[in-house]
C-alpha positions, 0 to 999 in steps of 0.5 A: 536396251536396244538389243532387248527389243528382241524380246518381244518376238523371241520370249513367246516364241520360247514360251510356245516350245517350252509349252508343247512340252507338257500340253496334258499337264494342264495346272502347270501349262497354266501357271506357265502361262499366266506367269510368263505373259505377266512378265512378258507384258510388264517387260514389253510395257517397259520397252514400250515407254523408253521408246515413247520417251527416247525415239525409235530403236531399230536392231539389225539382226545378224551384224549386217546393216540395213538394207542387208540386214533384217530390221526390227524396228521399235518405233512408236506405233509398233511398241504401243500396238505390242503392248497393247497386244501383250495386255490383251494376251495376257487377259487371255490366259488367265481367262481360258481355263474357265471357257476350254474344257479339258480336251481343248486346254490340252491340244496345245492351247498355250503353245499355239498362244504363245506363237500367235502372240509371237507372230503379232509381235513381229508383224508389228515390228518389222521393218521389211516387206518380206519378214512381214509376209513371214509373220503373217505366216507365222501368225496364221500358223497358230490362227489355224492350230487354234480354230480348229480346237473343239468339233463339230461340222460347222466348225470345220467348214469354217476353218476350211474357209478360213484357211482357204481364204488366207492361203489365197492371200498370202500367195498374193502376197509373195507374188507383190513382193516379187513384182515390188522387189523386182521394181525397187531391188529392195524389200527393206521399208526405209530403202523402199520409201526412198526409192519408189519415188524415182522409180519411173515406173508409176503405173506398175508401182501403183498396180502392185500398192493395189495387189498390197491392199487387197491381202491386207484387206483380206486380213483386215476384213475390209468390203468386200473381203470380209465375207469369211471372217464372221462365222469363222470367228463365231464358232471357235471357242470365246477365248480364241475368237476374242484374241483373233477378234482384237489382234488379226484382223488389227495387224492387216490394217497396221499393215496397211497403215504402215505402207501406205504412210511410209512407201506408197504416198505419190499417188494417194489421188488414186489409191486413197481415194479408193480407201475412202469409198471402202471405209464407207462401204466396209461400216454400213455393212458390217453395222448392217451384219450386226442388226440381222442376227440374234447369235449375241456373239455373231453381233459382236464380231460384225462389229469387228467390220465397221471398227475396220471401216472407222480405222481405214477412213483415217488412212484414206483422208491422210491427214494428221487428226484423221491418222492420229485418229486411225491411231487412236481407234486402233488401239481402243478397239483391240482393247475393247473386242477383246473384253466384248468378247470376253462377256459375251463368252461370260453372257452364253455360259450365264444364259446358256444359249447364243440367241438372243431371244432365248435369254433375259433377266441375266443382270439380276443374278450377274450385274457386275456383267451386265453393268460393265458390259453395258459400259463396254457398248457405250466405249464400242459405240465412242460415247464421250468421254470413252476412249471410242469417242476420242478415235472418232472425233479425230477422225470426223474432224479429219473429215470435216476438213477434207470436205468429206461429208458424205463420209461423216455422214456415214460414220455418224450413221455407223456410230448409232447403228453400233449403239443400237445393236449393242444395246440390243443385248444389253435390253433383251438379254440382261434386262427383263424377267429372269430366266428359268435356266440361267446358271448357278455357277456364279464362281465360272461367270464371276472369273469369265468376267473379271479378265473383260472388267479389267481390259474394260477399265484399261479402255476407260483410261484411255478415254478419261485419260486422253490428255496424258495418251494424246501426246504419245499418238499425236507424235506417232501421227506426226512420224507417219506424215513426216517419213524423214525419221523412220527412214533416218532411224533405219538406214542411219542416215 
């Protein structure tokens, strides 16, 4: 079982090739795809649960034992965070046909899928510094092959931004790990969470912990870095900005969580300290982004930014609610962005527009959209009993016992604000007369639709479900407080 975990990484990466192969012949690539990311999940959902069930696996590839060797390590966090990124990816391909047009669908669509799912994967595995800067690359690789699918000058000034952006922050990237290399003589995450605490170096370690977080805040779009995330998400078609909506953006903030947790813990006065004031700052402004337009897909990728505020604020009060907490939301919001961004793309083809004072009455030909959608606000927004809402109390309760108040304050604040932009939609665009120019298309809508009811009810389970998910992110909560384990599971000590 322990070489299997692997897979995750290579199947995709396989799956991306074979898929470049016959890019124009389109029913295949389909069927290739659907059928592939269905047994790919299945499979990850197996190797996710004798994980949760038996411990952390941890391979070193190429016979070399850590720190020599490169370290892919299936614990906990990283196998849920996998599946959930193989459910997500697999509701994708099913949903693509009905959005792409042909000439989208046959630029490679499948294979830059594919790859990006493969990058994900191993951002989210990894157990060293320098291969989570390979995966990022890797990631963005296919990020830039699939922004760029459709046309239009709006869409190339976003893209140049997009990509100018994360050039910008990878070059910090390698130059941290050369400073942290040169500090520690190690890029291997356990080995570096043993040796930064007698490095006597503190001021220069805690330098580079701050030039870590601010790439990783640039991926995660964290204030104020998040000035080039929403029109770059907005203008890519509904299927690839729901996948960069629900997993890149995400794989920044593992990323901090992870170092943060395990490498950087000596100096958390300073450093998450700072992660407080900026999950206060990064959930006011983006609440404020999503009430300012009436691009209804605008306001579901602004929503992207307090969700990143919410998870930071966690990791900042560094307690075991408040990171059990981080957890928790980290999950529920991959899921539920990606199937808001799957109705919203279902809401612009019924509606036939992207503003939202130019659409009503859509609910009357289509309530199975808009009853689920005004259920996926009440998740986004973390009404009990929804899986939002058990993110939250986590984390207000993490709060509370750190005597943050203003930072509940805010969260509570935040929460309304979510609320209200989203029932925003929910009133102007679905409730009211009916429109003249809504869609006749119901069979397209009704399969736009199916993929968001799907990864929807997934969210639900996991709030009117927390019982049997809790004790699996309560455990995982109690890894990253206690590094003893990751450590001991990679250096086998």
């Amino acid at each position: 079982m322990n070489n299997l975990i692997f897979l995750p990484i290579v199947l995709p990466l396989i799956a991306s090739v074979i898929a470049a192969f016959f890019p124009k012949k389109l029913n295949l690539s389909r069927k290739f795809a659907q059928i592939t990311s269905v047994i790919l999940t299945i499979m990850t959902a197996a190797l996710t649960w004798h994980v949760l069930t038996n411990g952390t696996i941890v391979v070193q590839s190429g016979g070399w034992e850590a720190p020599f060797g490169i370290s892919i390590v299936g614990d906990g966090l990283s196998m849920i965070l996998v599946m959930t990124t193989y459910i997500i990816g697999t509701a994708a391909v099913f949903y693509a046909p009905s959005v792409l047009d042909k000439q989208q669908e046959s630029f490679y669509f499948y294979a830059f899928f594919f790859l990006l799912i493969s990058g994900v994967s191993g951002a989210f595995m990894t157990g060293d510094l320098f291969n989570l800067f390979v995966f990022f690359e890797v990631l963005l690789i296919a990020s830039y092959g699939l922004i760029v699918l459709g046309n239009g000058k709006v869409q190339l000034r976003e893209s140049m931004k997009y990509v100018l952006f994360n050039v910008f922050s990878s070059m910090l990237f390698v130059t941290a790990i050369a400073f942290i290399y040169a500090i520690t003589g190690t890029v291997n995450f356990a080995q570096l969470a043993e040796r930064v605490e007698y490095v006597e170096q503190a001021g220069i370690l805690t330098t580079v912990a701050i030039i870590l977080f601010f790439v990783f805040a640039v991926k995660a779009a964290i204030f104020p870095l998040y000035y080039w995330l929403p029109n770059s998400y907005v203008v890519p078609n509904a299927v690839v900005s729901a996948l960069f909506g629900a997993l890149l953006t995400k794989v920044g903030i593992y990323s901090i969580l992870r170092v943060f947790t395990l490498i950087f813990v000596h100096d958390t006065g300073v450093t998450h300290q700072i992660f407080i004031w900026l999950a206060m700052f990064t959930m006011l402004f983006g609440v404020i982004g999503a009430l300012s337009t009436n691009n209804v897909k605008l306001i579901i990728t602004y929503n992207i930014i307090p969700a990143v505020g919410f998870m930071l604020m966690g990791i900042g009060l560094y307690t075991e609610d408040a990171i059990a907490g981080s957890v928790y939301y980290l999950m529920h919001d991959m899921v539920i962005k990606g199937a808001l961004f799957f109705l919203i793309g279902a809401l612009i083809v019924a509606a036939g527009t992207k503003d939202l004072r130019e659409m009503s009455g859509v609910i009357q030909k289509f309530p199975l959209l808009g009853w689920i959608f005004f259920v996926a606000s009440l998740i986004l927004a973390g009404v009990p009993p929804f899986s939002g809402f058990i993110g939250k109390i986590l984390l207000l309760r993490g709060g509370l016992e750190q005597e943050e108040f203003l930072l509940v304050i805010i969260a509570l604040i935040s929460s309304l604000l979510i609320l209200f932009s989203m029932m925003r939609i929910f009133i102007r665009g679905f409730w009211g007369d009916l429109m003249d120019n809504i869609s006749d298309d119901r069979k397209r809508v009704r399969n736009l639709t199916i993929p968001g009811v799907v990864l929807v009810s997934i969210s639900i389970f996991l709030g009117v479900g927390a019982e049997a998910v809790y004790p699996h992110v309560e455990s995982i909560a109690n890894m990253l407080m206690d590094r003893t384990d990751y450590i001991s599971s990679v250096l086998k000590e």
